[in-house]
N, C-alpha and C positions, 0 to 999 in steps of 0.2 A: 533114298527118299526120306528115311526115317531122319537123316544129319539134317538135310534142308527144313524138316519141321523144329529141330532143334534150333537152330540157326535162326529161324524166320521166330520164333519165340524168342532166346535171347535181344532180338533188333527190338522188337514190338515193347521188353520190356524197359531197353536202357532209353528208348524214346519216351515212353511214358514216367518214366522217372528223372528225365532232364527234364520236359514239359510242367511236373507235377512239382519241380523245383524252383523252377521260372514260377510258377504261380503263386510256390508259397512266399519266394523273397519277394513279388510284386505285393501282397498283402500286406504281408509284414514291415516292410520300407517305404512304399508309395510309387516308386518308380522299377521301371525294368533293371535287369541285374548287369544290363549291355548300355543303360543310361550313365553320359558322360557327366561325374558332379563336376561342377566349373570352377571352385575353389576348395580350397583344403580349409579346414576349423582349426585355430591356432588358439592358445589359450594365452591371452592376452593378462600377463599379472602386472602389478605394480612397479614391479621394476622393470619391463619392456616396454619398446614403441616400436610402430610399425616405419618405416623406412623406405622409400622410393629407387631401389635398389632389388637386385637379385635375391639379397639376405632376407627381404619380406618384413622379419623383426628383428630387433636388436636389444643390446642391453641399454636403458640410459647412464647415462653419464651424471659421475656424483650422488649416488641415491645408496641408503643406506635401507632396508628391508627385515624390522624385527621378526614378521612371521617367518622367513626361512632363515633368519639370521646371517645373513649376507650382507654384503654391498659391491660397488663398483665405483670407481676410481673415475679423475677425468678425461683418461684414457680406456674409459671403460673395462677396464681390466676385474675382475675378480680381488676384491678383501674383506678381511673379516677371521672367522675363524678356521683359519686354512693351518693344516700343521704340515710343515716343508721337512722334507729330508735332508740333512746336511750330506750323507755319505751317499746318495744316489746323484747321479747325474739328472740335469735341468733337461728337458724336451719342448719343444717349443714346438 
């Protein structure tokens, strides 16, 4: 008798603290923690564009980028200040 009051106390409190959980991320975020968001936040800098494709965003093409000191080529490839290793092997 004594296990089943134990038992019926542990349920009562792992319910009340998924419930008291759901409540606070419903405050705190606006929606339920079981609501589906519909897109993902991408942060969109100077040197990307968005793209009608799977990739969502890409690099542009040609664009040179003081604040991170980068750029991209017309093949959008990566140049700039890149230091390449001679004695390792290329990975593509």
């Amino acid at each position: 008798m004594k296990f089943f009051k134990i038992a019926t106390v542990i349920i009562i409190t792992l319910l009340i603290t998924e419930i008291g959980g759901h409540l606070i991320y419903r405050w705190r975020d606006g929606q339920w923690l079981w609501q589906h968001r519909p897109t993902e936040v991408f942060s969109i800098r100077s040197f990307t564009e968005f793209v009608p494709d799977d990739r969502i965003i890409t690099n542009r093409k040609a664009v040179f980028n003081k604040e991170y000191r980068f750029g991209f080529d017309l093949d959008r490839f990566r140049i700039g200040l890149n230091d390449y290793s001679t004695t390792s092997p290329t990975i593509v």
